[in-house]
DRENDO-982685 format. One record per residue (C-alpha): x negated, z negated, y; residue in one letter. Coordinates in steps of 0.1 Angstrom, whole numbers, plus 5000, padded with zeros to 4 digits. Last residue first. Example, Ala and Ser with C-alpha at 12.3 -4.5 7.8 and 13.67 -1.06 7.14 Angstrom:
486349294989S487749224955A
This chain:
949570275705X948170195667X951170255657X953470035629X956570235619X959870115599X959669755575X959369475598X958969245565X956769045591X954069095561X954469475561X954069475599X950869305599X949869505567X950769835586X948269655621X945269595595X945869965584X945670145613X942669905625X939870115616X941270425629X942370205660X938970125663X937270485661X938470585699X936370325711X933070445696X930670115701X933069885688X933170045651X929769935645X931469605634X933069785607X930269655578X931669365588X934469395564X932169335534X932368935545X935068875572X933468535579X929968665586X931168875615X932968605626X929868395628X927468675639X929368615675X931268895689X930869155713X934569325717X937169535700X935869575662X935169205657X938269095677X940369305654X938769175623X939368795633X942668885642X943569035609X941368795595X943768495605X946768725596X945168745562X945068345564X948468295571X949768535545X947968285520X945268515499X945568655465X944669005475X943269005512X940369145511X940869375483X943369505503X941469545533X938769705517X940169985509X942570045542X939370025563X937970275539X940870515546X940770455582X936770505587X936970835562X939771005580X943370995572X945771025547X948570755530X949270545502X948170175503X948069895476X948969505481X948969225452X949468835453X950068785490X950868445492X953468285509X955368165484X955268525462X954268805486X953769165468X952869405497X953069775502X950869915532X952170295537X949770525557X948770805588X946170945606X946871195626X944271175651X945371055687X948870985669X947570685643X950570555623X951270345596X954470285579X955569935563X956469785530X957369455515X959069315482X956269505465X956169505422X955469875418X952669875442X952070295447X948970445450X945270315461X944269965455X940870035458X939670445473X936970585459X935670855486X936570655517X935170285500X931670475489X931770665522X932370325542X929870135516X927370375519X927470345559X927670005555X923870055544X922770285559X923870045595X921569745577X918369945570X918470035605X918770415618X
Protein backbone atom coordinates (compact mmCIF):
# COMPACT_ATOMS: atom_id res chain seq x y z
CA UNK A 1 0.00 0.00 0.00
CA UNK A 2 1.42 3.59 -0.99
CA UNK A 3 2.50 5.97 1.42
CA UNK A 4 -0.24 8.28 0.16
CA UNK A 5 -3.49 5.67 0.49
CA UNK A 6 -2.09 5.11 4.62
CA UNK A 7 -2.24 8.04 4.75
CA UNK A 8 -5.99 9.11 4.02
CA UNK A 9 -6.64 6.10 5.50
CA UNK A 10 -5.61 7.70 8.94
CA UNK A 11 -7.37 10.62 8.13
CA UNK A 12 -10.77 8.56 7.23
CA UNK A 13 -10.41 6.58 10.69
CA UNK A 14 -9.13 9.69 12.45
CA UNK A 15 -12.31 11.82 10.86
CA UNK A 16 -14.78 8.40 11.62
CA UNK A 17 -13.55 8.02 15.16
CA UNK A 18 -13.62 11.92 16.11
CA UNK A 19 -16.20 13.23 14.47
CA UNK A 20 -16.13 17.68 13.59
CA UNK A 21 -19.07 19.43 13.82
CA UNK A 22 -20.96 16.60 15.29
CA UNK A 23 -24.42 17.17 17.31
CA UNK A 24 -26.96 19.49 17.17
CA UNK A 25 -26.59 23.35 15.36
CA UNK A 26 -28.59 25.42 17.63
CA UNK A 27 -28.57 28.43 15.43
CA UNK A 28 -29.75 26.40 11.82
CA UNK A 29 -32.43 27.93 9.63
CA UNK A 30 -31.97 24.70 7.47
CA UNK A 31 -32.17 21.04 7.88
CA UNK A 32 -32.46 17.90 5.85
CA UNK A 33 -32.52 13.88 6.23
CA UNK A 34 -30.05 11.58 4.80
CA UNK A 35 -30.52 8.35 3.68
CA UNK A 36 -28.43 5.41 2.31
CA UNK A 37 -30.95 2.06 1.95
CA UNK A 38 -28.27 -0.41 0.40
CA UNK A 39 -26.51 -0.03 3.92
CA UNK A 40 -28.45 1.82 6.43
CA UNK A 41 -26.75 4.62 6.66
CA UNK A 42 -28.48 7.52 7.71
CA UNK A 43 -28.00 11.56 8.90
CA UNK A 44 -29.32 15.18 9.58
CA UNK A 45 -27.21 18.08 7.83
CA UNK A 46 -28.22 21.45 9.81
CA UNK A 47 -27.15 24.66 8.25
CA UNK A 48 -26.77 28.23 9.49
CA UNK A 49 -26.94 30.43 6.07
CA UNK A 50 -26.70 34.24 6.73
CA UNK A 51 -26.60 36.18 2.94
CA UNK A 52 -25.72 33.40 1.29
CA UNK A 53 -23.12 32.10 3.24
CA UNK A 54 -22.97 29.18 5.20
CA UNK A 55 -21.67 30.35 8.50
CA UNK A 56 -21.98 27.07 10.65
CA UNK A 57 -23.22 23.34 9.69
CA UNK A 58 -23.05 20.15 12.09
CA UNK A 59 -24.45 16.61 11.40
CA UNK A 60 -26.19 13.94 13.54
CA UNK A 61 -26.75 10.62 12.31
CA UNK A 62 -25.07 6.78 12.05
CA UNK A 63 -23.34 5.06 9.53
CA UNK A 64 -20.19 3.44 8.50
CA UNK A 65 -16.71 4.85 8.79
CA UNK A 66 -16.49 6.31 4.90
CA UNK A 67 -20.07 8.14 5.48
CA UNK A 68 -19.28 9.47 8.82
CA UNK A 69 -15.96 10.86 7.86
CA UNK A 70 -17.30 12.16 4.60
CA UNK A 71 -19.89 14.04 6.78
CA UNK A 72 -16.60 15.34 9.08
CA UNK A 73 -14.96 16.80 6.69
CA UNK A 74 -17.55 18.17 4.83
CA UNK A 75 -18.49 20.58 7.24
CA UNK A 76 -15.38 21.79 7.98
CA UNK A 77 -15.08 22.22 4.35
CA UNK A 78 -17.64 24.23 3.80
CA UNK A 79 -17.96 26.45 7.08
CA UNK A 80 -17.83 30.06 6.13
CA UNK A 81 -18.17 29.48 2.48
CA UNK A 82 -20.78 31.15 -0.26
CA UNK A 83 -23.56 28.43 -0.79
CA UNK A 84 -22.50 28.71 -4.39
CA UNK A 85 -19.20 27.62 -3.91
CA UNK A 86 -20.10 24.46 -1.58
CA UNK A 87 -22.48 23.50 -4.33
CA UNK A 88 -19.36 23.98 -6.60
CA UNK A 89 -17.42 21.26 -4.44
CA UNK A 90 -20.39 19.31 -4.11
CA UNK A 91 -20.07 18.65 -7.71
CA UNK A 92 -16.54 18.77 -7.85
CA UNK A 93 -16.48 16.02 -5.05
CA UNK A 94 -19.07 13.90 -6.76
CA UNK A 95 -17.23 13.92 -9.99
CA UNK A 96 -14.02 12.96 -8.04
CA UNK A 97 -15.55 9.92 -6.41
CA UNK A 98 -17.61 8.80 -9.67
CA UNK A 99 -15.21 8.97 -12.50
CA UNK A 100 -11.20 9.34 -13.47
CA UNK A 101 -10.48 12.74 -12.79
CA UNK A 102 -7.74 15.14 -13.33
CA UNK A 103 -5.20 15.80 -10.20
CA UNK A 104 -6.54 19.42 -10.57
CA UNK A 105 -9.87 18.76 -8.96
CA UNK A 106 -8.50 16.47 -6.71
CA UNK A 107 -6.18 19.27 -5.58
CA UNK A 108 -9.02 21.68 -5.33
CA UNK A 109 -11.10 19.82 -2.74
CA UNK A 110 -7.96 19.78 -0.41
CA UNK A 111 -8.33 17.02 2.60
CA UNK A 112 -11.41 15.72 0.68
CA UNK A 113 -9.30 13.97 -1.81
CA UNK A 114 -8.34 11.69 0.47
CA UNK A 115 -11.91 10.07 -1.00
CA UNK A 116 -10.76 9.71 -4.34
CA UNK A 117 -10.10 5.92 -3.66
CA UNK A 118 -13.73 5.79 -3.28
CA UNK A 119 -14.20 5.33 -7.20
CA UNK A 120 -12.73 2.05 -7.33
CA UNK A 121 -15.58 0.33 -4.87
CA UNK A 122 -18.85 1.55 -6.46
CA UNK A 123 -21.04 0.69 -3.87
CA UNK A 124 -18.76 3.05 -1.31
CA UNK A 125 -19.70 6.33 -3.24
CA UNK A 126 -22.92 6.84 -2.19
CA UNK A 127 -21.61 6.29 1.47
CA UNK A 128 -19.32 9.04 0.75
CA UNK A 129 -21.78 11.12 -0.82
CA UNK A 130 -24.76 10.69 1.73
CA UNK A 131 -23.89 13.61 3.22
CA UNK A 132 -22.84 15.92 0.28
CA UNK A 133 -26.44 15.14 -1.26
CA UNK A 134 -28.23 16.09 2.90
CA UNK A 135 -26.23 19.44 2.62
CA UNK A 136 -27.56 19.85 -1.10
CA UNK A 137 -30.98 19.45 0.23
CA UNK A 138 -30.40 21.39 3.48
CA UNK A 139 -29.23 24.36 1.36
CA UNK A 140 -32.44 24.11 -1.19
CA UNK A 141 -34.28 24.46 2.28
CA UNK A 142 -35.94 21.08 0.83
CA UNK A 143 -36.23 20.07 4.28
CA UNK A 144 -37.76 15.99 4.28
CA UNK A 145 -35.43 13.02 2.92
CA UNK A 146 -32.36 13.21 0.69
CA UNK A 147 -31.33 9.39 -0.75
CA UNK A 148 -28.58 8.44 -2.24
CA UNK A 149 -31.08 6.34 -4.82
Amino acid sequence: MSDLRELYQEVILDHHKRPRNFGPLAEANGHAEGRNPLCGDYLTVQVDVEGGVIKGVAFEGAGCAISRASASLMTDAVKGRPVEEAERMFAEFHRMVTSGVEDAVEESLGKLAVFCGVREFPSRVKCASLAWHTLHAALEAKGGTASTE
